[in-house]
N, C-alpha and C positions, 0 to 999 in steps of 0.2 A: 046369555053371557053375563047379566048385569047380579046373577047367586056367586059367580067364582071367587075365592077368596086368595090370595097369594100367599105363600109360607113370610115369602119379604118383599117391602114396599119398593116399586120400583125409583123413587126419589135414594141420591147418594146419603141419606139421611141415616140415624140408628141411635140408639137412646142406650146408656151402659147403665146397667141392672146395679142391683145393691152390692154384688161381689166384684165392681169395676170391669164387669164381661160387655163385652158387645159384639154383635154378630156381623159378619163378614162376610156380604151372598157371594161372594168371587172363590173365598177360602176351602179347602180340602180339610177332612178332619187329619193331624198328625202335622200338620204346617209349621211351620216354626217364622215367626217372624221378629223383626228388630227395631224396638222402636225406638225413634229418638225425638227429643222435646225439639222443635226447630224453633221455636216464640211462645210468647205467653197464650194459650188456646190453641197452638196448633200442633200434632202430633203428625210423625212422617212413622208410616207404618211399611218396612221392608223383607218382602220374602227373601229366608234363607234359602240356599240350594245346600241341601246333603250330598257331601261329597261320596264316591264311590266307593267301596271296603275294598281294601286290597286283599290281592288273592293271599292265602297264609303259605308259609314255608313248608316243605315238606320238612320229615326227619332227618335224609339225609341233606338237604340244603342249612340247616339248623347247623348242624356235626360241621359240616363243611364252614360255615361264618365263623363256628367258635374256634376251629383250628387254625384259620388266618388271620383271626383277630388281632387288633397291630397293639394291645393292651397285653397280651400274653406275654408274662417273664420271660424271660431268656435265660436266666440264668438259676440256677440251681440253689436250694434252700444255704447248703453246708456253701458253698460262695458267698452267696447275700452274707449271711452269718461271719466269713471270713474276711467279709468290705468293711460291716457297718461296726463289728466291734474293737474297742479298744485292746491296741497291745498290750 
């Protein structure tokens, strides 16, 4: 047992490389995390959770939003025309 070599050391310890990387035995690759300064030396490193994609619209659910949309004029072009211009 005394050949085995560990990919990482089991101390919570880790030295960041010249591209400011350091390795994370806990981390998945694709992780995303948040770091935030908390003091002078100290770094608070937080996993994000990826929220779930929602499912998409069909075609006709699509048809159907754009037709009840509460943005939709009501009123017709030669009206509009008949409000906003001067007599």
């Amino acid at each position: 047992m005394a050949g085995i070599l560990w990919d990482y050391p089991t101390m919570s310890i880790t030295t960041a490389d010249k591209k400011k990387r350091v390795v994370i035995p806990l981390a998945r690759p694709g992780d995303v995390f948040d770091v935030q300064q908390q003091d002078e030396g100290r770094v608070l490193l937080v996993r994000l959770v990826r929220p779930q994609p929602q499912v998409r619209m069909t075609r006709a659910e699509c048809l159907r939003a754009m037709a009840t949309a509460p943005l939709r004029p009501k009123i017709g072009w030669n009206e509009l025309r008949r409000l906003t211009r001067e007599p």
